[in-house]
C-alpha positions in Angstrom: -31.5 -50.4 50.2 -35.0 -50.6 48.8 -36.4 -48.1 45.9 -39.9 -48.2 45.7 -41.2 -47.0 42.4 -43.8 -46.6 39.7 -42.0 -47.4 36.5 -44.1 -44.6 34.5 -43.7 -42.1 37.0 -41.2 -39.6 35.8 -40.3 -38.7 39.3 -39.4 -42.1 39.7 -37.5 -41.8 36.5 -35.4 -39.0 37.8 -34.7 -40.6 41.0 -33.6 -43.6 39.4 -31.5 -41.8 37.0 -29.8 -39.7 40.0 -29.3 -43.5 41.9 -27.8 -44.9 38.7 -25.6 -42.5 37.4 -24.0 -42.5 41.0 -23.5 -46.5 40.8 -25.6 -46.6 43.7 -27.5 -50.3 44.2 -30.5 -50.7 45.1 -33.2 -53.2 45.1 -36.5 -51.8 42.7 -39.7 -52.5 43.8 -42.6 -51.8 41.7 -45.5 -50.4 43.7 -48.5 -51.3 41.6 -47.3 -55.0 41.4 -45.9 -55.0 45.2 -47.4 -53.5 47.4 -46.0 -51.7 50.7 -47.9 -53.7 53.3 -49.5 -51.9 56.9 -46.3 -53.3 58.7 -44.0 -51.9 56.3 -46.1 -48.6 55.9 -46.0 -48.3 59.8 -42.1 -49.0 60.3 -41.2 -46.5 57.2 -43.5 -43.6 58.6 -41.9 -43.9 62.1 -38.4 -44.0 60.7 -39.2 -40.9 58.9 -40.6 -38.4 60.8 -43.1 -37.1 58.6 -46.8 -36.7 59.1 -48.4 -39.5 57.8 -49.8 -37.3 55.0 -46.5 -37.2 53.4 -47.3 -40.7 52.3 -50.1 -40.2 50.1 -49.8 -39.3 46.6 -52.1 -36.3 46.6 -51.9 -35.3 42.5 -53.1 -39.0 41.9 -56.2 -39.9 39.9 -57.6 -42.3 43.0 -56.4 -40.0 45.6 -58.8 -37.2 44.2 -61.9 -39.7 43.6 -62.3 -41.2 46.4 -62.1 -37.4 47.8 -59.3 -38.3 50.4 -58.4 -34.4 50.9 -62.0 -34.2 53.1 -61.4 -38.0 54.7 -57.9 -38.1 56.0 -58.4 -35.6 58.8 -60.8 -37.3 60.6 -59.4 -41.0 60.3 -56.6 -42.0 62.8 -52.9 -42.5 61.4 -53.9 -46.7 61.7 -57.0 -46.4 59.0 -54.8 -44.1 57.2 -52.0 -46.7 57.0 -54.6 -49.5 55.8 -55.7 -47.4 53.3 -52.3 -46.9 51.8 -51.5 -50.6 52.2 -54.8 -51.4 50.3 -53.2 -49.5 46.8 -50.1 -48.9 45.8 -51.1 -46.3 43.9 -52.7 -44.2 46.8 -49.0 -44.3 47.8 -46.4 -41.1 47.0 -43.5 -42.2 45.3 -40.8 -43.2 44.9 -40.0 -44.2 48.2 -36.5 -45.1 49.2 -35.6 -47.2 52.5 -32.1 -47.1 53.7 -31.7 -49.2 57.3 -33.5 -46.2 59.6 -33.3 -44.0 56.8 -36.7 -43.2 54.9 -37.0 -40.1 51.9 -40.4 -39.9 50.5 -40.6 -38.5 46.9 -37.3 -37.3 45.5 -36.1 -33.8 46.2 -32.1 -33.8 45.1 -30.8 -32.1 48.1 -32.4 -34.8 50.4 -30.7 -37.7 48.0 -27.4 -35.5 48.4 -27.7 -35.7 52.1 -28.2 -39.0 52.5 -25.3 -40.4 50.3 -23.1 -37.7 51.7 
């Protein structure tokens, strides 16, 4: 299992606190120094069945200057996949990759549900 985080994110925190205090393993993955690349991006957005917009972290400061709100509904699900592999901080974290299983962000009942 993969966690995908940004160490001073305090969702992150959270969700890392929640993973831990259930002696669940993991392997962490900082997104600013690593990354998610276009092939990952593309295998963890069809595993999870959410709109590719689910992917973006939409309250971040480089989300809202480069104006993505207006861009991303006119460029394919492709560019949009390029342009999250091309910053990790354009990415919505954390992310957590289980085999097939993908949860984007951390809501508590989705973490429940998966470790039922």
């Amino acid at each position: 299992m993969k966690f995908i985080c940004y160490s001073k994110c305090t969702t992150c925190q959270k969700a890392k606190k929640w993973l831990d205090d259930r002696g669940i393993s993991y392997e962490l993955r900082d997104i600013k120094e690593n990354n998610p690349s276009e092939s990952e991006l593309r295998e963890w957005y069809n595993n999870s069945g959410l709109p590719i917009k689910r992917f973006f972290n939409t309250s971040g400061l480089l989300y809202k200057s480069m104006e993505l709100k207006n861009k991303l509904p006119n460029m394919t699900d492709d560019e949009q996949i390029k342009l999250l592999a091309s910053d990790g901080m354009l990415v919505k974290r954390p992310i957590l990759v289980d085999g097939g299983n993908v949860l984007v962000g951390f809501k508590e009942k989705e973490y429940e549900e998966l470790f039922k």
